[in-house]
TORPA-4810 file (N, C-alpha, C, O; in nm, 3 decimals):
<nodes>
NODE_1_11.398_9.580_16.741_11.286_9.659_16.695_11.326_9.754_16.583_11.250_9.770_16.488_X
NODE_2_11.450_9.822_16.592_11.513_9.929_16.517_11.508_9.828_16.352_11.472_9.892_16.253_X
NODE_3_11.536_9.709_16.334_11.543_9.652_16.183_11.429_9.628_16.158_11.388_9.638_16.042_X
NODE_4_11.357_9.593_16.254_11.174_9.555_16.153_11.168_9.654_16.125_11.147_9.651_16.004_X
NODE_5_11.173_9.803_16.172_11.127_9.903_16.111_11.193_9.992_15.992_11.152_10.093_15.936_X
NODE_6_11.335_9.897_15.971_11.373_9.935_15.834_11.363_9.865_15.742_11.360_9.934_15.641_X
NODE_7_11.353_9.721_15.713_11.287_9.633_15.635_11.166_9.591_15.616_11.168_9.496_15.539_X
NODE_8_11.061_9.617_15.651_10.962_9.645_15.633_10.855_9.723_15.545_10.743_9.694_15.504_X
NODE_9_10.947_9.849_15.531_10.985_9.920_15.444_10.989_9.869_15.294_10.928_9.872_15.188_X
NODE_10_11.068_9.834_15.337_11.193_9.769_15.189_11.098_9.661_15.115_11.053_9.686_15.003_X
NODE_11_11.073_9.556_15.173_10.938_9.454_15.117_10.864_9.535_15.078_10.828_9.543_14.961_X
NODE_12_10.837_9.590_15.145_10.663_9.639_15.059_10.687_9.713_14.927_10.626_9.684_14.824_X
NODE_13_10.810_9.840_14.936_10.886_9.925_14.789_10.914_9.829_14.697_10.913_9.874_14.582_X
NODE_14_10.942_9.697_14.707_11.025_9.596_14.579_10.907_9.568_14.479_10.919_9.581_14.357_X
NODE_15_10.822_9.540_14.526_10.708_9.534_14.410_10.687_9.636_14.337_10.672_9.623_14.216_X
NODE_16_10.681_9.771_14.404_10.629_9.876_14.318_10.799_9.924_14.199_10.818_9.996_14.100_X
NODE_17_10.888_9.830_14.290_10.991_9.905_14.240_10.969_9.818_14.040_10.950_9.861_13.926_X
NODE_18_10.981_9.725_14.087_10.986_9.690_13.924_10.913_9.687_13.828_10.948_9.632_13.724_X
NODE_19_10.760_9.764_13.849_10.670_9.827_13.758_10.731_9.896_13.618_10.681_9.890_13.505_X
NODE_20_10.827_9.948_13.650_10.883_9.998_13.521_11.007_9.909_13.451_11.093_9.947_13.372_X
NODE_21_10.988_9.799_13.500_11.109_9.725_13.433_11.060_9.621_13.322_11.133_9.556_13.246_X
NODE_22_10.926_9.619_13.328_10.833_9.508_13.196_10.871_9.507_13.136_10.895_9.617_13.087_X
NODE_23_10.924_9.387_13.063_11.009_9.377_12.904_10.833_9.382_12.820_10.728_9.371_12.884_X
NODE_24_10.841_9.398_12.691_10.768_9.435_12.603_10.801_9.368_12.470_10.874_9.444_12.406_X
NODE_25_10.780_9.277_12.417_10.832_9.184_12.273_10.807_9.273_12.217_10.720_9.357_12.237_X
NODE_26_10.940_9.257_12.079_10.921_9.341_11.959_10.805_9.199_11.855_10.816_9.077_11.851_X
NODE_27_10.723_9.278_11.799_10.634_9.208_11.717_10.595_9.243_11.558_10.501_9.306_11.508_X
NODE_28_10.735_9.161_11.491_10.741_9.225_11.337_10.641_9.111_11.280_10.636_8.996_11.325_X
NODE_29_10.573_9.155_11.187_10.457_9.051_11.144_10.457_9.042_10.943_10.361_9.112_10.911_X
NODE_30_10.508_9.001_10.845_10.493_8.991_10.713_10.651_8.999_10.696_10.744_8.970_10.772_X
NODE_31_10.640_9.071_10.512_10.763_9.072_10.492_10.859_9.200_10.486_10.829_9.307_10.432_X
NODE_32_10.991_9.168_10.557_11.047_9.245_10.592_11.150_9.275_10.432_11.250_9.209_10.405_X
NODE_33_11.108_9.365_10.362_11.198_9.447_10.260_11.280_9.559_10.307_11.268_9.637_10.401_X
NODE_34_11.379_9.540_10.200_11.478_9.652_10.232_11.481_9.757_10.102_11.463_9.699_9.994_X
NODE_35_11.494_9.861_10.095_11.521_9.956_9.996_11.593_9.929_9.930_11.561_9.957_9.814_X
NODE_36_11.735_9.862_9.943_11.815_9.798_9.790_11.760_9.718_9.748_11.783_9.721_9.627_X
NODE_37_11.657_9.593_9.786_11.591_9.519_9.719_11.519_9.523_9.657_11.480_9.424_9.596_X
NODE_38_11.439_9.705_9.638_11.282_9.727_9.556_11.377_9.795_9.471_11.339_9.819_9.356_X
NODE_39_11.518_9.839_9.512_11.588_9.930_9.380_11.643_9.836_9.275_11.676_9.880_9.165_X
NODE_40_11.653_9.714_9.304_11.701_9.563_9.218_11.611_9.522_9.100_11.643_9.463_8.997_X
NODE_41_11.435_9.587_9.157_11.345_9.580_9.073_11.375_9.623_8.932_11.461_9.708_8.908_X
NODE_42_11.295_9.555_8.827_11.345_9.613_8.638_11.212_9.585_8.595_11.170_9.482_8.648_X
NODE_43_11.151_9.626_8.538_10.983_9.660_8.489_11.042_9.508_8.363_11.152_9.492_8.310_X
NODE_44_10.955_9.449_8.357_10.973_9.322_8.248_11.016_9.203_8.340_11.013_9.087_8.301_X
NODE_45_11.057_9.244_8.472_11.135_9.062_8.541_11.002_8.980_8.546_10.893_9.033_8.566_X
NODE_46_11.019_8.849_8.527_10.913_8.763_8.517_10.906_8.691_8.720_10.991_8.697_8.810_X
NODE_47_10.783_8.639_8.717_10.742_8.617_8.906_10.847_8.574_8.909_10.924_8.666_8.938_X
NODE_48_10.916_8.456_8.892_11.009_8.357_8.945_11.169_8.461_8.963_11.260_8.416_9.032_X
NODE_49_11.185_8.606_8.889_11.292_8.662_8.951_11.225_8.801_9.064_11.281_8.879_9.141_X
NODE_50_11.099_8.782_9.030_11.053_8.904_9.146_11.044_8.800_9.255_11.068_8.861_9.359_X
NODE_51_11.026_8.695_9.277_10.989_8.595_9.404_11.117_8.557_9.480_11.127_8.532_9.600_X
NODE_52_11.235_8.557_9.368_11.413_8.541_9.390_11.434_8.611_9.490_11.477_8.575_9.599_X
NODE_53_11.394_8.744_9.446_11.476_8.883_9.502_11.404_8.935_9.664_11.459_8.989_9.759_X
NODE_54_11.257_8.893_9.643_11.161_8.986_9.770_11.088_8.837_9.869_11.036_8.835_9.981_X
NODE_55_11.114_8.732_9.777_11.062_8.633_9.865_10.886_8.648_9.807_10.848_8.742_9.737_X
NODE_56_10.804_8.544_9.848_10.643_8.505_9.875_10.587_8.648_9.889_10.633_8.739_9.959_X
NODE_57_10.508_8.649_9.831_10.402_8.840_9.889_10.315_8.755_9.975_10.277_8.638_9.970_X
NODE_58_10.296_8.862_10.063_10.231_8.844_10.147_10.065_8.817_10.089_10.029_8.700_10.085_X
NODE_59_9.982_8.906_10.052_9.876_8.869_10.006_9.856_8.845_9.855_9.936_8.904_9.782_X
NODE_60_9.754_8.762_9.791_9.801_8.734_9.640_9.605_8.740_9.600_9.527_8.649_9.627_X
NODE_61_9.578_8.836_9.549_9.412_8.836_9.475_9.343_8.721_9.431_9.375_8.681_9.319_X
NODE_62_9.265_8.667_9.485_9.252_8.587_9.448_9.163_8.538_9.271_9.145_8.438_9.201_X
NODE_63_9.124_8.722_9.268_9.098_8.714_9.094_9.185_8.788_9.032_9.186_8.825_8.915_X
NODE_64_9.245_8.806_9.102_9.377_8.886_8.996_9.529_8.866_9.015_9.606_8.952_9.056_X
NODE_65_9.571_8.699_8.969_9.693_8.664_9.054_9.794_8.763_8.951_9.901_8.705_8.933_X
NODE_66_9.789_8.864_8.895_9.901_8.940_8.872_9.932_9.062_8.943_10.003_9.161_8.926_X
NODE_67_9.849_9.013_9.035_9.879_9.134_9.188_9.923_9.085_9.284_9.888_8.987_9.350_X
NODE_68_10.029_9.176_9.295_10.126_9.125_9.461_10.155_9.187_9.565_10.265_9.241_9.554_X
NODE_69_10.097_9.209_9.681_10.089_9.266_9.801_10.173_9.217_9.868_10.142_9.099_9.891_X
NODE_70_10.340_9.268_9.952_10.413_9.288_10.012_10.368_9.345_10.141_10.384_9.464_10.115_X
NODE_71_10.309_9.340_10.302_10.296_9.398_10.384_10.397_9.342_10.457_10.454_9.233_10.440_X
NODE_72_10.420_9.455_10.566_10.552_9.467_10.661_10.487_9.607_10.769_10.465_9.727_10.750_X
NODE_73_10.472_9.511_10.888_10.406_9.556_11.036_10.500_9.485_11.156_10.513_9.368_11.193_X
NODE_74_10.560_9.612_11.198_10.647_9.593_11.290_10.604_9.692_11.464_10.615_9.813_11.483_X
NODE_75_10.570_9.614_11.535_10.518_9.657_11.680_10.597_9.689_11.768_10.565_9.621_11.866_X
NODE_76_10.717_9.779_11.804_10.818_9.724_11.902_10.754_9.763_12.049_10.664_9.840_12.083_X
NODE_77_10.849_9.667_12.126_10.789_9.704_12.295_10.764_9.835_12.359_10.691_9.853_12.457_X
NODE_78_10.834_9.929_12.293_10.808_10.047_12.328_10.845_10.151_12.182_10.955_10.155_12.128_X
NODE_79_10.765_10.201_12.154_10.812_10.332_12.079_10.666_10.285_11.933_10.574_10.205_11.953_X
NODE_80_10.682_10.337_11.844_10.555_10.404_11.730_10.602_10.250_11.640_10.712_10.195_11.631_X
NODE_81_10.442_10.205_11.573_10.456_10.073_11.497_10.508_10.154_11.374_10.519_10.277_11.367_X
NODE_82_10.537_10.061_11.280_10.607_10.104_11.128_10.499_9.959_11.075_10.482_9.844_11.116_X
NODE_83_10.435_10.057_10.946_10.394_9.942_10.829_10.396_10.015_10.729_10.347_10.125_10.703_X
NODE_84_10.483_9.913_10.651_10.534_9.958_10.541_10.440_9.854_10.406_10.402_9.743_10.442_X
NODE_85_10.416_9.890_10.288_10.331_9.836_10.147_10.383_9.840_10.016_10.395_9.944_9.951_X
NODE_86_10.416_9.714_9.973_10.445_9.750_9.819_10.353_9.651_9.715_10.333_9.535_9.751_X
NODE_87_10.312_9.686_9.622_10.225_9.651_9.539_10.287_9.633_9.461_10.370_9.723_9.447_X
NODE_88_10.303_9.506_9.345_10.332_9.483_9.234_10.244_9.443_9.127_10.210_9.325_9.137_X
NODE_89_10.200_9.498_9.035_10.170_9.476_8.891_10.227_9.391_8.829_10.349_9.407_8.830_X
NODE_90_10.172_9.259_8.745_10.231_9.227_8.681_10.127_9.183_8.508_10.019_9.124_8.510_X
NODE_91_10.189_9.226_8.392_10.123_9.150_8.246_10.191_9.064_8.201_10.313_9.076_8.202_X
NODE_92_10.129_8.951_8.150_10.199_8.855_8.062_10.316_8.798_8.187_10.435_8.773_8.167_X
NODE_93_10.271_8.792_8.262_10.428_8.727_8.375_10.529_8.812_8.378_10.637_8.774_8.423_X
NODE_94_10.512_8.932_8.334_10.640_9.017_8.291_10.593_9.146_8.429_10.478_9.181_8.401_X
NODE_95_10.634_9.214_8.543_10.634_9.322_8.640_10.599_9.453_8.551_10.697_9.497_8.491_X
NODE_96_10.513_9.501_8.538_10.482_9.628_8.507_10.493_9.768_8.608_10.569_9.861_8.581_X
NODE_97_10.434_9.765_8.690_10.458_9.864_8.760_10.463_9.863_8.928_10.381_9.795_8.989_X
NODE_98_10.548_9.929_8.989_10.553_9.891_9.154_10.486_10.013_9.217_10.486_10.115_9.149_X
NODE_99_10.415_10.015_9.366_10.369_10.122_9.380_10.364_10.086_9.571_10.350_9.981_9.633_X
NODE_100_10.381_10.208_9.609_10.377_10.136_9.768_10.465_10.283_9.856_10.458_10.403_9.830_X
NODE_101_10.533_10.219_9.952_10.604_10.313_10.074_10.724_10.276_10.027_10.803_10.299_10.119_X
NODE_102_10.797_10.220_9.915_10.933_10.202_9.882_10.926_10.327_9.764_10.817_10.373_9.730_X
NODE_103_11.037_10.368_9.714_11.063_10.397_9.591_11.156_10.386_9.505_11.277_10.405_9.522_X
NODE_104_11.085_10.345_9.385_11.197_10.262_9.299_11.319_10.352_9.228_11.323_10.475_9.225_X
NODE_105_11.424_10.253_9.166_11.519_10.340_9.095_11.507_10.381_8.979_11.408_10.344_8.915_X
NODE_106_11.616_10.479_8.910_11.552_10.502_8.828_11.561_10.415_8.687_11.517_10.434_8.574_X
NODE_107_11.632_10.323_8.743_11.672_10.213_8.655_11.554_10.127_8.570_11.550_10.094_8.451_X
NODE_108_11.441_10.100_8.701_11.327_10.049_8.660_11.261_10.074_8.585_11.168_9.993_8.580_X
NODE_109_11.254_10.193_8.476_11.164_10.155_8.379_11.297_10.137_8.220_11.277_10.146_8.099_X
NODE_110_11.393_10.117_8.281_11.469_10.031_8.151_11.488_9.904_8.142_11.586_9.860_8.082_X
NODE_111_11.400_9.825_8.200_11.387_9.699_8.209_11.511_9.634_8.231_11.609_9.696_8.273_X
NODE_112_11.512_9.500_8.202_11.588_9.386_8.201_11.660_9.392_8.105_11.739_9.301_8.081_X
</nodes>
């Protein structure tokens, strides 16, 4: 009689016990840039070396393909999301100006 009444116990606590043990997926969603890579940027690089360096943009205008939208949305299982934006300008195929949550060097407006 003395063990049913200590295991008994015990079953019923195991469920509640692992309520706090839920794993939670991290959920990064676009493109993931890094700050040396928007500092690599040079006002004049033509798409095919801005596409080299940052990869596909995420969204592309569909009346204004000299606009390039970079988004980066990262969800982790526990703790505050991060989304990060960079915008690229471009004339004549040539990068004019970047604008977003990165900031560029100061290299970038001495071109290529």
């Amino acid at each position: 009689m003395q063990l049913k009444t200590l295991i008994l116990p015990l079953f019923l606590a195991l469920p509640l016990a692992g309520c706090g043990l839920v794993y939670k997926v991290d959920i990064p969603q676009g493109n993931y840039i890094e700050e040396k890579q928007v500092a690599q940027l040079r006002q004049g690089m033509n798409k095919e070396q801005v596409r080299f360096l940052l990869g596909n943009p995420m969204s592309l205008d569909g009346f204004n393909h000299d606009k390039w939208v970079y988004l980066y949305y990262f969800k982790p299982g526990r703790g505050e999301v991060e989304q990060k934006q960079l915008t690229l300008d471009f004339s004549n195929d040539a990068l004019v100006s970047v604008q977003g949550d990165y900031s560029v060097s100061e290299d970038f407006h001495r071109g290529i």
